[in-house]
PDB file of the backbone (N, CA, C, O) and the ligand in Angstrom, with CONECT records:
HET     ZN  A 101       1
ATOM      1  N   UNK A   1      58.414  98.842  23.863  1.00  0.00           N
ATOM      2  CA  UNK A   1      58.702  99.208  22.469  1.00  0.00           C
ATOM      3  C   UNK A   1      58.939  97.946  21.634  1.00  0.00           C
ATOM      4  O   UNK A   1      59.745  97.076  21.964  1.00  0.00           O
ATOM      5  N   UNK A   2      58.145  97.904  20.475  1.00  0.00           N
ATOM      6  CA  UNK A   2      58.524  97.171  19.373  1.00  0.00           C
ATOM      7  C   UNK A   2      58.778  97.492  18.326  1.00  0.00           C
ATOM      8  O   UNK A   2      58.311  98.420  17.666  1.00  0.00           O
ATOM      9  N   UNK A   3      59.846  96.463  17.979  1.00  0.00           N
ATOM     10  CA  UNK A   3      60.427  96.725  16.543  1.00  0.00           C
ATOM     11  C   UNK A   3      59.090  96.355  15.554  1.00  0.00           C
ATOM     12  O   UNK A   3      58.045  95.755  15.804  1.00  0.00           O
ATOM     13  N   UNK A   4      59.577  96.951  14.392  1.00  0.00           N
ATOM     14  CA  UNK A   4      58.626  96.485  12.831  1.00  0.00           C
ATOM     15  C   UNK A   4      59.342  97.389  11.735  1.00  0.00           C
ATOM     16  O   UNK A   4      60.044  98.400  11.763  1.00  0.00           O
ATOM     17  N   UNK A   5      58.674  96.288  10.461  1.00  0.00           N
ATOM     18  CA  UNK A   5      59.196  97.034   9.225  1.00  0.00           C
ATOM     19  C   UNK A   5      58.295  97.430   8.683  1.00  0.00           C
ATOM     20  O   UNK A   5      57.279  96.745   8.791  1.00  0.00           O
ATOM     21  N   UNK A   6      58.216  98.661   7.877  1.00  0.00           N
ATOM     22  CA  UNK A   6      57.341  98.870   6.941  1.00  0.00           C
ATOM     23  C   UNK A   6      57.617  98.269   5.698  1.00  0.00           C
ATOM     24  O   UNK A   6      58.534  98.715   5.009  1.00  0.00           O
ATOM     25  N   UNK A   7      56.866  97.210   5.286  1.00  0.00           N
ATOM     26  CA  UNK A   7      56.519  96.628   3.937  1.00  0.00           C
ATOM     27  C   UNK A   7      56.766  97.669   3.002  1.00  0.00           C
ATOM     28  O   UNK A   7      57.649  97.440   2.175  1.00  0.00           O
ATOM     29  N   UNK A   8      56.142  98.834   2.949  1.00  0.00           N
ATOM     30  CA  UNK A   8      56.441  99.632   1.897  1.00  0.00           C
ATOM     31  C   UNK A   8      57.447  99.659   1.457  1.00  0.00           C
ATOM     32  O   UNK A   8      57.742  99.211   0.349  1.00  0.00           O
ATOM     33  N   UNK A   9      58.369 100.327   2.429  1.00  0.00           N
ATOM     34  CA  UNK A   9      59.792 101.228   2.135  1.00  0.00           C
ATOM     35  C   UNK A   9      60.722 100.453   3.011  1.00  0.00           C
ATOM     36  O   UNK A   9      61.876 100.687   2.650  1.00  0.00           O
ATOM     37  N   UNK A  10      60.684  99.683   3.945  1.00  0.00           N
ATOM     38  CA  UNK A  10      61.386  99.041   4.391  1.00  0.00           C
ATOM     39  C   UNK A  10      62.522  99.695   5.441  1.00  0.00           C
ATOM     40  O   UNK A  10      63.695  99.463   5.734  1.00  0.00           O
ATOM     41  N   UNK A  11      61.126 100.973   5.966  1.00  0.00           N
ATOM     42  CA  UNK A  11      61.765 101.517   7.231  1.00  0.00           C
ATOM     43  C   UNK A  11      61.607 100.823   8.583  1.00  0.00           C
ATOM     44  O   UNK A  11      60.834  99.894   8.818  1.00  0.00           O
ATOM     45  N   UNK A  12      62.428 101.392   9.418  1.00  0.00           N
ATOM     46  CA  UNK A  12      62.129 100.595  11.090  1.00  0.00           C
ATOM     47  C   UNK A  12      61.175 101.062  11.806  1.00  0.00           C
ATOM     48  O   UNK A  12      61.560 101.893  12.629  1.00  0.00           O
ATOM     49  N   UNK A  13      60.151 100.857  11.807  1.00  0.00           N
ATOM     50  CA  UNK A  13      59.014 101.310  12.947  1.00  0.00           C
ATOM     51  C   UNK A  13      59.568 101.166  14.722  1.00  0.00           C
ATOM     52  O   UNK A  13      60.258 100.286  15.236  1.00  0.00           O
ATOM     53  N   UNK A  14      59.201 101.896  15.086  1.00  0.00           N
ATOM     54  CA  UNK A  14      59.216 101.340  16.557  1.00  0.00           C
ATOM     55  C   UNK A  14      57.793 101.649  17.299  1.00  0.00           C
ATOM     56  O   UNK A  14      57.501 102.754  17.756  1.00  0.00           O
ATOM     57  N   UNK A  15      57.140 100.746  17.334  1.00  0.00           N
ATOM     58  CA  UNK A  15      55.369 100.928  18.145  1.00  0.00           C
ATOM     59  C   UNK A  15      55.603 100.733  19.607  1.00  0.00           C
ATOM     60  O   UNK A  15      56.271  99.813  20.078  1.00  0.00           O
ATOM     61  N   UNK A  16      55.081 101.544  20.199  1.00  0.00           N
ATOM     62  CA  UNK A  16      55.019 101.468  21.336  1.00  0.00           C
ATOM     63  C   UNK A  16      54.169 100.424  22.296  1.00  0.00           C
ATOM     64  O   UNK A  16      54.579  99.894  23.328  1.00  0.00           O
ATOM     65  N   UNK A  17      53.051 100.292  21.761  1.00  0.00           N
ATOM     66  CA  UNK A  17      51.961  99.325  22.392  1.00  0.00           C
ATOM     67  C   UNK A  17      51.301  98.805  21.392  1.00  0.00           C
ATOM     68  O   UNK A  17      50.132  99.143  21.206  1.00  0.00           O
ATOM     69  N   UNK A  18      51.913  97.916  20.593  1.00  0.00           N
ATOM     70  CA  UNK A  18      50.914  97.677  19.117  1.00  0.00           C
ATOM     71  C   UNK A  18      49.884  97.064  19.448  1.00  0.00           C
ATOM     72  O   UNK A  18      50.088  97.046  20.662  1.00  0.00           O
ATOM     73  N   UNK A  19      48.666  96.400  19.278  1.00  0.00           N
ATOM     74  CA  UNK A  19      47.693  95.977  18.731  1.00  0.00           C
ATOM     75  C   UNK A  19      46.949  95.337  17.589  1.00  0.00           C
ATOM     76  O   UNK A  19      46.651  96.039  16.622  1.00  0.00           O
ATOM     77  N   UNK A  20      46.652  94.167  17.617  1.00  0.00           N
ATOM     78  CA  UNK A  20      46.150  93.456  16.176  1.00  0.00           C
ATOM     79  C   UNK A  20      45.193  94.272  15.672  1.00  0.00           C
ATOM     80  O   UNK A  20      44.254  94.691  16.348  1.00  0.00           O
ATOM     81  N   UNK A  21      45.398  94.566  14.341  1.00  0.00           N
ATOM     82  CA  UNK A  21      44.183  95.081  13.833  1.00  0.00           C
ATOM     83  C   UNK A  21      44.618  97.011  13.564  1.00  0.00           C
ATOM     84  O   UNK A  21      44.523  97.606  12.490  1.00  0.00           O
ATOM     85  N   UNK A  22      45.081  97.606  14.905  1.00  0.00           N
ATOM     86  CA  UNK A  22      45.775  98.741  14.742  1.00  0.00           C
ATOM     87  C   UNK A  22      46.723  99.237  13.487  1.00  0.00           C
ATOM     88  O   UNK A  22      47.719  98.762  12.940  1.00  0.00           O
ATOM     89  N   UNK A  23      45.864 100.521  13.281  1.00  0.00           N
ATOM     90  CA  UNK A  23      46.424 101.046  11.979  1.00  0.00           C
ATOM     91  C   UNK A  23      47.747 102.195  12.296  1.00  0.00           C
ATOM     92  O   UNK A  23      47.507 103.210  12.950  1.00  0.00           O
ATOM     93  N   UNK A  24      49.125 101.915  11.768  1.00  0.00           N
ATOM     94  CA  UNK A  24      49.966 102.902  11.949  1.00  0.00           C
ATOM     95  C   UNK A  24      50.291 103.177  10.982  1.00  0.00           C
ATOM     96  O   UNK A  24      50.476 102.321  10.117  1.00  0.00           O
ATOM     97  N   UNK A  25      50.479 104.445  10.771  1.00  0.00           N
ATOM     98  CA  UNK A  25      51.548 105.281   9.864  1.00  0.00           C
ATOM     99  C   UNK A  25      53.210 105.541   9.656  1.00  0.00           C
ATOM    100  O   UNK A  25      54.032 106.114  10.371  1.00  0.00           O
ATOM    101  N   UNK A  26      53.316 104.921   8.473  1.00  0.00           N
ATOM    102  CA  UNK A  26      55.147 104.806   8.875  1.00  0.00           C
ATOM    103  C   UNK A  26      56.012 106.141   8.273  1.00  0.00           C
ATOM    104  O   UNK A  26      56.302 106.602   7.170  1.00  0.00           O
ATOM    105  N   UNK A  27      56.230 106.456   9.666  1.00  0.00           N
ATOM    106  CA  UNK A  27      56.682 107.710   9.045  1.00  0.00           C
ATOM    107  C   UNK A  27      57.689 108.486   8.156  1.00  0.00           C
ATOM    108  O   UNK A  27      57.982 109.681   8.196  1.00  0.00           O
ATOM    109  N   UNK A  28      58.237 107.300   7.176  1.00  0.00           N
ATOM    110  CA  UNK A  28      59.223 107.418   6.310  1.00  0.00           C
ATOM    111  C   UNK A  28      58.279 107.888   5.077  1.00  0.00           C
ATOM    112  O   UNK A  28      58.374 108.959   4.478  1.00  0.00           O
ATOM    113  N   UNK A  29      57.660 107.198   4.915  1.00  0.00           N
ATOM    114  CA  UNK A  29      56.624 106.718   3.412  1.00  0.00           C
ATOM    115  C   UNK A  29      55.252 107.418   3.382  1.00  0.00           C
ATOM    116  O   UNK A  29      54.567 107.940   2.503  1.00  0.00           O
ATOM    117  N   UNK A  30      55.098 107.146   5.126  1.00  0.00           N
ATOM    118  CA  UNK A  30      53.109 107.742   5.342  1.00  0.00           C
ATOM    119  C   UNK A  30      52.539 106.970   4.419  1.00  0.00           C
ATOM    120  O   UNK A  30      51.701 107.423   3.639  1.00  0.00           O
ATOM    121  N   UNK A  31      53.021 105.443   4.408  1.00  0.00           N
ATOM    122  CA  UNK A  31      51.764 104.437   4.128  1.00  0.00           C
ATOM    123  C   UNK A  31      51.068 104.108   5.531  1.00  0.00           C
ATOM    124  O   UNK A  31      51.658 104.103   6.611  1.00  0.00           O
ATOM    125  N   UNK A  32      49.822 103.857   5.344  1.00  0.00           N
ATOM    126  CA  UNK A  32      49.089 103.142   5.976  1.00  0.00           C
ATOM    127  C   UNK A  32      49.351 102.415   6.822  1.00  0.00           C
ATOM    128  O   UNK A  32      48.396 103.002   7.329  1.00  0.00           O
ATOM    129  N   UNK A  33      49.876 101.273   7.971  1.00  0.00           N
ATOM    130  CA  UNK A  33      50.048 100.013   7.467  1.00  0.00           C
ATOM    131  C   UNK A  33      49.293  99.384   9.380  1.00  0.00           C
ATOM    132  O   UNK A  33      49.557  99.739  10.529  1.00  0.00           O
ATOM    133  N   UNK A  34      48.313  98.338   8.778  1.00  0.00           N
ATOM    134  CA  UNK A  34      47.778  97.655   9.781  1.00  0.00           C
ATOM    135  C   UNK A  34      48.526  96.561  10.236  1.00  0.00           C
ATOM    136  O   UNK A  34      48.975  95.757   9.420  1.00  0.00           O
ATOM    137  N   UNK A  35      48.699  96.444  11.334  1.00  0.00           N
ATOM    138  CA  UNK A  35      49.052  95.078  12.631  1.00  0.00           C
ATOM    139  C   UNK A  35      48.551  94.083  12.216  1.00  0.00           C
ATOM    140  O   UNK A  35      47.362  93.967  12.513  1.00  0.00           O
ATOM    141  N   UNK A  36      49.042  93.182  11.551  1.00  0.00           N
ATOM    142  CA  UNK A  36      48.381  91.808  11.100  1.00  0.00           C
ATOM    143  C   UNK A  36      48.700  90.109  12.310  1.00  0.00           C
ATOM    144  O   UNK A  36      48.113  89.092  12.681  1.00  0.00           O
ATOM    145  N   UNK A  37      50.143  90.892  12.476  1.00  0.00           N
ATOM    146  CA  UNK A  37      50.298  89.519  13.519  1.00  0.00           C
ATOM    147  C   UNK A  37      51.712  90.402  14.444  1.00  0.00           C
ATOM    148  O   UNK A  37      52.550  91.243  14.117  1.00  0.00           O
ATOM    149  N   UNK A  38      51.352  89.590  15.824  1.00  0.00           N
ATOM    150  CA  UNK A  38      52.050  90.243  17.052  1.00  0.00           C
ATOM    151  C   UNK A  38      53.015  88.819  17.472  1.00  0.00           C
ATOM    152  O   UNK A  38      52.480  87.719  17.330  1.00  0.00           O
ATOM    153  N   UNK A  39      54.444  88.903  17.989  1.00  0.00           N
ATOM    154  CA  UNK A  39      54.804  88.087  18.406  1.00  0.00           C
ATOM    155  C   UNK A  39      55.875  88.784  19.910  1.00  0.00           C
ATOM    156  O   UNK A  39      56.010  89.984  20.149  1.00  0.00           O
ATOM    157  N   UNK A  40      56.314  87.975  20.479  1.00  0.00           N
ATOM    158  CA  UNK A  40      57.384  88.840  21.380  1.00  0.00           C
ATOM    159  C   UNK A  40      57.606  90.341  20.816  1.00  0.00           C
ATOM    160  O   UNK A  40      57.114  91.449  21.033  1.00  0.00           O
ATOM    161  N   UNK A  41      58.483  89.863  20.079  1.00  0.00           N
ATOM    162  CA  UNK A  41      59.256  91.039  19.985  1.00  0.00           C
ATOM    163  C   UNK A  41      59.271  91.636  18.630  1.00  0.00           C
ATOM    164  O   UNK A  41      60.064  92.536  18.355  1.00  0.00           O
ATOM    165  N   UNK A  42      58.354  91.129  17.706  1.00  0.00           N
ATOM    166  CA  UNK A  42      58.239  91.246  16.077  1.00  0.00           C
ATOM    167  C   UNK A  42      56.597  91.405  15.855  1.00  0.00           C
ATOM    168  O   UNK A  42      55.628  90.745  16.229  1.00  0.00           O
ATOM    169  N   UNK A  43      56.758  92.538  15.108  1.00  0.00           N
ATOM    170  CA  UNK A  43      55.096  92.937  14.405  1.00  0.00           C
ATOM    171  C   UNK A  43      55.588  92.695  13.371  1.00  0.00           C
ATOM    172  O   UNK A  43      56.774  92.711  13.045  1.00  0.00           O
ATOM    173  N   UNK A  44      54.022  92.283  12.381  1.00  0.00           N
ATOM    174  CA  UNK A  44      54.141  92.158  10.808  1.00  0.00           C
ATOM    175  C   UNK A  44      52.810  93.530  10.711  1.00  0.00           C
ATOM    176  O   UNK A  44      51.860  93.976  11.353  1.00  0.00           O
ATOM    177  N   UNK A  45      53.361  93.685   9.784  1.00  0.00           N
ATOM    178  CA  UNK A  45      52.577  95.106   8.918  1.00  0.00           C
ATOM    179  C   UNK A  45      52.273  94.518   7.376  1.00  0.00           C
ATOM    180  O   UNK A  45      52.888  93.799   6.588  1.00  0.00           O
ATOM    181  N   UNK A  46      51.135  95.136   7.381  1.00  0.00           N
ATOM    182  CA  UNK A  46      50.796  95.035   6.129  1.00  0.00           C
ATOM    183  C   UNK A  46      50.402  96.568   5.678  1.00  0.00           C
ATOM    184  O   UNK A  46      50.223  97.484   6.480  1.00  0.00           O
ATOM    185  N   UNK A  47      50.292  96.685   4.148  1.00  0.00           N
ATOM    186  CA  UNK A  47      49.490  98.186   3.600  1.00  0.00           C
ATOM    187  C   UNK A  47      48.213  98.077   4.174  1.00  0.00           C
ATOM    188  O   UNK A  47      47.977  96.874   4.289  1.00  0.00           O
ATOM    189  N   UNK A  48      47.141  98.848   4.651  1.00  0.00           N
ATOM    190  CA  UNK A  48      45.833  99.056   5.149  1.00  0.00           C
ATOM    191  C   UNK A  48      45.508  99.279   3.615  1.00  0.00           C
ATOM    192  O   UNK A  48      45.992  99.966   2.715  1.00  0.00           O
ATOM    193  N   UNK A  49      44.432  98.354   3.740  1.00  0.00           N
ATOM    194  CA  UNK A  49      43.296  98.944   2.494  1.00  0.00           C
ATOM    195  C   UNK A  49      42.601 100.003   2.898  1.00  0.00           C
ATOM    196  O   UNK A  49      41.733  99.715   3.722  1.00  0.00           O
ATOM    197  N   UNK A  50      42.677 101.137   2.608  1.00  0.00           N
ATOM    198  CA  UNK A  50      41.643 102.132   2.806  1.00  0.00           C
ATOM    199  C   UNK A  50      40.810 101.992   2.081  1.00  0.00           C
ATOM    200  O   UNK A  50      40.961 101.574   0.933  1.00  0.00           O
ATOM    201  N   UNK A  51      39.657 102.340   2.640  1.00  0.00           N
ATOM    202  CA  UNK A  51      38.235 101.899   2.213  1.00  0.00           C
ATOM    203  C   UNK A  51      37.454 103.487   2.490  1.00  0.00           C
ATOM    204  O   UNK A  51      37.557 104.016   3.596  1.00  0.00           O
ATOM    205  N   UNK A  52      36.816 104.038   1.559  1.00  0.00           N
ATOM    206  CA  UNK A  52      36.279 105.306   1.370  1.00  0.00           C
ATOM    207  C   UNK A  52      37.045 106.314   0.921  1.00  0.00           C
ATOM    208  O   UNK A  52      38.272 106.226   0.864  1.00  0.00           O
ATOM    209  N   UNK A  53      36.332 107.424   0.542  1.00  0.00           N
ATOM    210  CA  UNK A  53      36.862 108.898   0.074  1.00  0.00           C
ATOM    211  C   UNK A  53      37.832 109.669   0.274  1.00  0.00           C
ATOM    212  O   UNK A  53      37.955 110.743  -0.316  1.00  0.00           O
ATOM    213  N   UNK A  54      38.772 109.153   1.264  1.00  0.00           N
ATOM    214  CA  UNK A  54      40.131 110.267   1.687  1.00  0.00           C
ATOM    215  C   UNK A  54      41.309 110.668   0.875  1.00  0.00           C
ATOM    216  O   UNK A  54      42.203 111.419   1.266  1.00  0.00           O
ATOM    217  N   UNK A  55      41.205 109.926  -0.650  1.00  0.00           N
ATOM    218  CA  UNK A  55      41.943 110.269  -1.498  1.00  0.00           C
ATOM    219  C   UNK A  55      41.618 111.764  -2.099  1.00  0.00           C
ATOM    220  O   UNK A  55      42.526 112.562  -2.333  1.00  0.00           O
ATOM    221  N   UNK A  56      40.382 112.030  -2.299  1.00  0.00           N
ATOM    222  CA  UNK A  56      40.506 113.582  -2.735  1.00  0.00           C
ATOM    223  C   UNK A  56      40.802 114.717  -2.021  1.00  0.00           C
ATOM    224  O   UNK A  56      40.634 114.631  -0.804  1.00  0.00           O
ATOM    225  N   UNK A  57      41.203 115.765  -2.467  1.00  0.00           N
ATOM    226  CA  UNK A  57      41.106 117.270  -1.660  1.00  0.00           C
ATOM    227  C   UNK A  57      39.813 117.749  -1.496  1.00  0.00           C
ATOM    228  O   UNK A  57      39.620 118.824  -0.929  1.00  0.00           O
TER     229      UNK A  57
HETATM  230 ZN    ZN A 101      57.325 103.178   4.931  1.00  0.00          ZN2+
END
């Protein structure tokens, strides 16, 4: 388990097996937010640019 913050809202993530590049959802906010950099014990998150149509109904 790793810790992380969501940039957004500045909740505590806890990822289980993160991955660079891996997109999670923080479940305070339900932003986006992609794995930008992995260290021991600290992920950085960023907002995911979504890219295509999933904004409409
Ligand atoms: Zn959040």
């Amino acid at each position: 388990m790793v810790k992380a913050k969501c940039p957004e809202c500045g909740a505590d993530l806890d990822l289980q097996d993160p991955v660079i590049r891996e997109i999670v959802e923080c479940p305070d906010c339900g932003s986006e937010l992609e794995v930008v950099s992995l260290e021991k014990n600290k992920v950085e998150l960023k907002i995911a640019e979504i890219e295509g149509e999933d904004w409409g109904e």
